[in-house]
N, C-alpha and C positions, 0 to 999 in steps of 0.2 A: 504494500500500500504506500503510494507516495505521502512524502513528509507533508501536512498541512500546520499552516499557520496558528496557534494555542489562540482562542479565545476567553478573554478573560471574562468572569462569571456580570461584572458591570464597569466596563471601560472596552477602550480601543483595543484592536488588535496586536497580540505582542508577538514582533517579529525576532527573531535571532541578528546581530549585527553581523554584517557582510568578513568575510574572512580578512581583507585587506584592513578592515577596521580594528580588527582585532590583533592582528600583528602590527600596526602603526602603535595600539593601547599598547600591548607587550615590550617593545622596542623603547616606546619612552620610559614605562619603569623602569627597565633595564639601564638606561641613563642615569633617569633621576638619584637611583637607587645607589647607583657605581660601579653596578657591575660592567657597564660599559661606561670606563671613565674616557675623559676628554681625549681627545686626540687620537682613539683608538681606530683603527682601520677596520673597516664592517666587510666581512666580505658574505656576497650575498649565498654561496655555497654552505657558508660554514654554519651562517643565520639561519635557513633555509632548516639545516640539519638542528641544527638546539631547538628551535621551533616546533619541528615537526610538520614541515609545511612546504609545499612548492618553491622555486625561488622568483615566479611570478608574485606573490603578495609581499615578498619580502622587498622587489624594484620597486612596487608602487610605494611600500611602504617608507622606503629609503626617500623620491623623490619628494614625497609629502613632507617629511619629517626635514626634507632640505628647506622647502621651500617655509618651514615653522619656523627655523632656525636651530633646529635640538642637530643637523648636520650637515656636514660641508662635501660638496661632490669636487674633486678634482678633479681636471681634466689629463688625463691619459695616468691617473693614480687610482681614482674610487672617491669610496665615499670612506668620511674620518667623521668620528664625534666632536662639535663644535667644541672649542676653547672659547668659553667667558671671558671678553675684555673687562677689564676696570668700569671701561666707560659701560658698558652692557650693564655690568652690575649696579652702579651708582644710578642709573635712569631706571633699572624695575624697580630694584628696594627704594629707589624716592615715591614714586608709586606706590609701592606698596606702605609706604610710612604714611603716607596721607589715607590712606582708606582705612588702617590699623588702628589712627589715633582717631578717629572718630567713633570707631566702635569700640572702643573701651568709655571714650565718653557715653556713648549710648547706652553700653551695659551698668556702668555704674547707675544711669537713672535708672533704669527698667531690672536687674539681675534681684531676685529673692532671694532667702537663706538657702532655699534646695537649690539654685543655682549656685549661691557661691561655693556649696557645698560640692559639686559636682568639679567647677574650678578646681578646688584643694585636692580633688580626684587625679586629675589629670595632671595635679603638676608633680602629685605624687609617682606618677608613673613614667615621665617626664626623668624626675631624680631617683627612681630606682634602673631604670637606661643608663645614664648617667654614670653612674654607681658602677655597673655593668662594661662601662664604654663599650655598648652598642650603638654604634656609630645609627643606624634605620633605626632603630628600635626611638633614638631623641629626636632624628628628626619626625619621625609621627608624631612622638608625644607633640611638640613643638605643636605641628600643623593642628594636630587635636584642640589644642589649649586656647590656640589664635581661633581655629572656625569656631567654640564655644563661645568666642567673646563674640565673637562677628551674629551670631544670632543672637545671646541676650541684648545685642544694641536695638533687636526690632526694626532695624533698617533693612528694607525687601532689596534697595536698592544694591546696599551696599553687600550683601548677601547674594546676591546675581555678579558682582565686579569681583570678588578678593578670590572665588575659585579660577576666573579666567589667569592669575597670576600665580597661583599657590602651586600649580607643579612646576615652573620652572625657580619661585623661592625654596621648593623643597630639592630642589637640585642644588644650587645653590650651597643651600645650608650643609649640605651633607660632608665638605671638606672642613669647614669649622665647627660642625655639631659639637665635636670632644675639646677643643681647644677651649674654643668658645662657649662651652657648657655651663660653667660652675656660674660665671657671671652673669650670663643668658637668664639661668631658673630663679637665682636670686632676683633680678630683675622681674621675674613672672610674678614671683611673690609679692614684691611690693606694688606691682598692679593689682593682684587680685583682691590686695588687703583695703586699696583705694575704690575697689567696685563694691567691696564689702563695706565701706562706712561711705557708697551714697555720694561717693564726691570727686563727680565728674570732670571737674577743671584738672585734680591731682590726677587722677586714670591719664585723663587724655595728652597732660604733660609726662609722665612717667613712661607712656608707651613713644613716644615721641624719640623721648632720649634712647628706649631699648631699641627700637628701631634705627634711630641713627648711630649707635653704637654697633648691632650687626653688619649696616652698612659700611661703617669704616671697616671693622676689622675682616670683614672678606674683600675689602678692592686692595687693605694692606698685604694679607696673603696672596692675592691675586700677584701682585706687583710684586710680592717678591720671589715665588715661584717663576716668573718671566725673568727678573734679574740672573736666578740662579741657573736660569737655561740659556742664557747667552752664550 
């Protein structure tokens, strides 16, 4: 019997996503994550094989993820995983520092006790990663902690904008997760302790500085990781 489309018992039709869509999904964690860190040369035989998959979905998926920016196609070399410039970096995370400190402003007006109680959740898990130096294990916590604040602010808006950025911050993040850990959670802390007493000006100044202090300290890595490959 051919395959038919699952209808759900009261909503639209749920279709399976196309296979190229899903080795493009696969491909970016794969980066995000480190197991394919920057600079690495993709070749589509080899992806094809880890995958489990044609090397038809793995070119589409290759030319999309160029044309996203997560990779760069040589001409008569391939395809390599982007290298983050400084400048790359310093324009998302300013992006991303403006849509972060308003949703701590939000959530300190709108976050309840079971909210902030769910916060002291995730930053516990946050600093048992940490603890661990599992390098993925903090950046989730991280992304967990930040999309928590981002819905107690009650902003729809800004709730639709900070996931269009959060997989390539979580890429990002991933070479200073450990470095930049111990300061990072501490930092968490004194946000959420600002959400929990209701006062919004100190959240939305607090997140300001944490953010602009992840941003320096990855364009300084950034930068000195290029010095050292001179």
């Amino acid at each position: 019997m051919p395959d038919r489309p699952t209808v759900a018992a009261d909503g639209p039709i749920a279709r399976p996503a196309p296979l190229r869509q899903a080795v493009y999904d696969a491909l970016t964690e794969l980066i995000i994550n480190g197991s394919l860190p920057p600079g690495r040369h993709l070749v589509e035989a080899d992806l094809a094989v880890r995958l489990g998959v044609s090397r038809q979905p793995v070119r589409e998926a290759l030319q999309r993820l160029h044309t996203t920016g997560w990779v760069d196609l040589r001409p008569s070399q391939g395809a390599f995983v982007h290298s983050p410039t400084p400048d790359e970096c310093a324009q998302l995370l300013g992006v991303r520092a403006v849509l972060e400190t308003h949703s701590a402003h939000g959530a300190a007006l709108h976050a309840t006790a079971h909210d902030v109680a769910r916060l002291w959740e995730l930053q516990q898990t946050g600093l048992t990663a940490l603890a661990a130096g599992d390098a993925r294990a903090i950046v989730e916590a991280n992304a967990a902690l930040h999309g928590h604040i981002t819905q107690l602010s009650r902003n729809t808006v800004l709730a639709e904008l900070i996931p269009q950025v959060d997989r390539r911050v979580r890429w990002y993040y991933m070479p200073i997760a450990k470095p930049r850990g111990r300061d990072a959670w501490s930092e968490h802390a004194r946000i959420i302790e600002a959400i929990a007493d209701r006062d919004a000006e100190r959240a939305e100044e607090l997140m300001r500085r944490h953010t602009s202090n992840t941003t320096d300290f990855y364009c300084k890595q950034i930068a000195a990781m290029a010095t050292r490959q001179r």
